[in-house]
Structures are given as structure tokens and as C-alpha cells.
C-alpha distance (Angstrom), angle and dihedral (degrees) to the residues before:
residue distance angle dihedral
X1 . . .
X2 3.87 . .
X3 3.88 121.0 .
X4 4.21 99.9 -98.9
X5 4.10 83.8 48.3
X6 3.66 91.1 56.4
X7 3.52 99.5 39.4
X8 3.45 97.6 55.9
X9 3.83 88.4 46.5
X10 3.60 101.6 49.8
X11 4.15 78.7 62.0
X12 3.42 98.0 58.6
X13 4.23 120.8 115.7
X14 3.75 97.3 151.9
X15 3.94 121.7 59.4
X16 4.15 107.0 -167.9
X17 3.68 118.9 -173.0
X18 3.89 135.1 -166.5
X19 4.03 105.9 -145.8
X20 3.73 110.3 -157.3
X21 4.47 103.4 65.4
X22 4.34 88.6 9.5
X23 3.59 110.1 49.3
X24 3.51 95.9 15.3
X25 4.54 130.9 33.4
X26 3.97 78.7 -100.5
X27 4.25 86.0 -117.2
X28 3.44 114.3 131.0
X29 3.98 121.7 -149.0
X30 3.49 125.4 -163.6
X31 3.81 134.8 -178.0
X32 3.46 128.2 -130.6
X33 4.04 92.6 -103.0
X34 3.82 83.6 58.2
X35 4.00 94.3 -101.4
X36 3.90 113.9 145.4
X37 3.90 131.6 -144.2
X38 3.63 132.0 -168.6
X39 3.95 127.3 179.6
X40 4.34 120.6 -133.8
X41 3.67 121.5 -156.6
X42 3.68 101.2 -117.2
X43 3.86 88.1 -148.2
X44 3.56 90.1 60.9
X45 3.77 91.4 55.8
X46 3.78 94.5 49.0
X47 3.90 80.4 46.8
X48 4.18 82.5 56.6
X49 4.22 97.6 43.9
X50 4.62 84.6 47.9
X51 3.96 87.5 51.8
X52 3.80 92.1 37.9
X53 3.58 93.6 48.4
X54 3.82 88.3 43.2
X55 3.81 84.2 64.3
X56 3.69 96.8 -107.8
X57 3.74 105.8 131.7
X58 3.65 119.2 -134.0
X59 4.10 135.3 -148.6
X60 3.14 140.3 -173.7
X61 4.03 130.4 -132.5
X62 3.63 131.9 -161.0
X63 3.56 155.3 151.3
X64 3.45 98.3 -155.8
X65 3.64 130.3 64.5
X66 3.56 125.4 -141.8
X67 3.91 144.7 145.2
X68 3.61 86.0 -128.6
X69 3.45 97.4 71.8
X70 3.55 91.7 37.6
X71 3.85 95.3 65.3
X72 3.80 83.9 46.0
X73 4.00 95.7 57.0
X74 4.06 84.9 40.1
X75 4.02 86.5 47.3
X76 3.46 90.3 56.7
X77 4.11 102.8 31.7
X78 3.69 91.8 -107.9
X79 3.79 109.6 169.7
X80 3.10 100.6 -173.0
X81 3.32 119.3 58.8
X82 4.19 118.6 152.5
X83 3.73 112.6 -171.7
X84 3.87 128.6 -169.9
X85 3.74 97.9 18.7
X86 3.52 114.7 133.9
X87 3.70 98.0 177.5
X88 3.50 90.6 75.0
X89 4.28 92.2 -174.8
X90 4.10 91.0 52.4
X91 4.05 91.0 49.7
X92 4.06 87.2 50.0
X93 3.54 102.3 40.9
X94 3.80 91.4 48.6
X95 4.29 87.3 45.7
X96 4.14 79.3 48.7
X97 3.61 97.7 51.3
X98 4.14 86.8 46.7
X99 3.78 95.3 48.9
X100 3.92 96.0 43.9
X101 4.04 86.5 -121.5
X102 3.56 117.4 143.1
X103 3.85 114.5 -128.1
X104 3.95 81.6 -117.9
X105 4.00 98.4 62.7
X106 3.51 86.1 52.4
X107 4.00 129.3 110.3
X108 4.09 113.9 -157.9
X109 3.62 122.2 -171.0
X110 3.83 126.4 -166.1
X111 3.47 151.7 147.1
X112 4.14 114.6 -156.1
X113 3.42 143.1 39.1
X114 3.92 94.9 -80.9
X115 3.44 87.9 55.4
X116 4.09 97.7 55.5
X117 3.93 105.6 79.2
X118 3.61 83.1 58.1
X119 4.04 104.6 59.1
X120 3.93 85.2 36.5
X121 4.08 85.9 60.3
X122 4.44 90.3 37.0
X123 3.18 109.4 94.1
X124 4.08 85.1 -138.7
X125 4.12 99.3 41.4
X126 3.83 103.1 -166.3
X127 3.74 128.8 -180.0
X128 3.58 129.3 -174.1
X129 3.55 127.6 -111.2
X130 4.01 92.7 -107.6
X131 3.84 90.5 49.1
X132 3.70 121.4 130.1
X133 3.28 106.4 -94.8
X134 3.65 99.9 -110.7
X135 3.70 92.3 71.9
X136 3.86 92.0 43.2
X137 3.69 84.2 60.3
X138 3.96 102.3 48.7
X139 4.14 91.2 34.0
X140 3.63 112.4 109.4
X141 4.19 82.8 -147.5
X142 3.71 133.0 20.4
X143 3.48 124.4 -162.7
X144 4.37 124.5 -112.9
X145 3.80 87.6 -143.9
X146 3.77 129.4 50.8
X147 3.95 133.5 -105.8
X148 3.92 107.9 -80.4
X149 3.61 90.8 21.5
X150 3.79 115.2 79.1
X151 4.06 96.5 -59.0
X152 3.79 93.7 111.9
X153 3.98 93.3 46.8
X154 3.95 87.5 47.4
X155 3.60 86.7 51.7
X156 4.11 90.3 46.5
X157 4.02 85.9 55.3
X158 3.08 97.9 43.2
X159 3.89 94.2 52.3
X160 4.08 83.2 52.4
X161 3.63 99.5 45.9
X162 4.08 85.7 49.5
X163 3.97 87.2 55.4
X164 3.72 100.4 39.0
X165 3.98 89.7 -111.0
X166 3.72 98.9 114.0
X167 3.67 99.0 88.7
X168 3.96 92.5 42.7
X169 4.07 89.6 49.8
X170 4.25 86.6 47.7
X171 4.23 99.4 41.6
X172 4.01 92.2 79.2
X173 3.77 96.1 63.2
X174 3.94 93.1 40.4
X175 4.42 85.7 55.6
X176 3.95 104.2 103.9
């Protein structure tokens, strides 16, 4: 990770997430009775329950709203969880000004358009690897791996490596 990377992680107290393209493949299924499914990464929620328990709080995004993802955040004892906003940079600032968290010591991950204003205003802009290309451009990270599969746990170590946590999160499951 270069220098400026890890400098502006080893800021970061507020993790915010998009859902649809970051946390999940961003495709949408839908059953003939009109009932929708997405699929998690289950690595990126352990990535989630390291950074929470790491004290880095965690939020959630979106312009959608659905009780999908709000069994997810509850799954994974996300607080903050802001559904149906599609001015992405409103929703945070206002969670920002609520938390006491400057806009800097926050980490944004996206992958569209609706998602830019928001890493622009992060101080850690990150887009996935899948992203449009747009945000890949004006991110100050991008991902290796794609949204719903393993970008938001590379994110989550990289966040720990940044603040010298890493090791700390891992030494539990090397204890015999």
C-alpha cells in the first residue's frame, strides 16, 4: 500500500458502504411473486464484525430500501443503516455530523455514479474493482477484487493494516 493510501487509512473511524455493486455483485433477482434476493460475501461481513470490533464504526448507504438489507446490517450489528437515500453525500454528512466524525476520518466505498460525490467528500474515496470507471478514476483506492466478492473485506484489512490493528484482529484464531 503506498504512503498517501495508508495515511488516509490509518484516519479512518467511519466505514460507509453502498450495498447494491459493494456488498453485493449489484444484480438484482426477483421471483415471479415479485420477491427479491441478493447474495453477501460472508468474508466481507467477518471483514465488518474485525473493523467493528476494532472500534471503527460502520454504516450503511443506499438508495434502495429493502428488508433484505436490513436483516443483513442487523446480521452483522450494523447501526447504521440509511435506506432510500439517493443523495448518498447528504445521508453521510448528516450520519457525520451525528457521530462527531469528520468527513476526513471517513472511508466511502462505491461503485456508480450516485455513489461518486461521496468518496470525493471521504477522506479515503474507495471504489471497487467493478466500478464504473469514472469512480475508478477520481478514487484515491480501488479495490483488486470486485463488489460482492471480497472488495469490502479487502477494504476492512486494509483499514487494519493502515492502523496497526491487523495482527491484533488475526492473533485469536492463531491461539491453540
Amino acid at each position: 500500500m503506498s504512503v498517501r493510501v495508508k495515511e488516509k487509512a490509518a484516519r479512518v473511524r467511519l466505514l460507509a458502504l453502498d450495498v447494491d455493486g459493494v456488498l453485493t455483485d449489484g444484480r438484482l433477482y426477483f421471483a415471479e411473486d415479485g420477491q427479491e434476493f441478493k447474495t453477501f460475501d460472508t468474508q466481507d461481513g467477518h471483514g465488518i464484525k474485525m473493523l467493528q470490533a476494532a472500534g471503527i464504526e460502520v454504516a450503511i448507504i443506499t438508495g434502495r430500501n429493502t428488508k433484505l438489507v436490513q436483516r443483513r446490517a442487523g446480521n452483522l450489528g450494523i447501526r447504521h443503516l440509511l435506506q432510500g437515500r439517493e443523495d448518498k453525500l447528504v445521508a453521510l454528512r448528516e450520519l457525520t455530523g451525528e457521530l462527531g466524525i469528520d468527513l476526513d476520518e471517513v472511508a466511502y466505498v462505491g461503485d456508480d455514479w450516485p455513489d461518486l460525490p461521496a468518496i470525493l467528500a471521504a477522506g479515503f474515496g474507495v471504489a471497487v474493482a467493478n466500478a464504473h470507471a469514472e469512480l475508478r478514476a477520481r478514487a484515491d483506492h480501488v479495490t483488486t477484487l470486485a463488489g460482492g466478492r471480497g472488495a469490502v473485506r479487502e477494504v476492512c484489512d486494509l483499514l487494519l493494516g493502515a492502523q496497526d490493528r491487523y495482527h491484533e484482529a488475526l492473533a485469536p484464531y492463531l491461539e491453540t
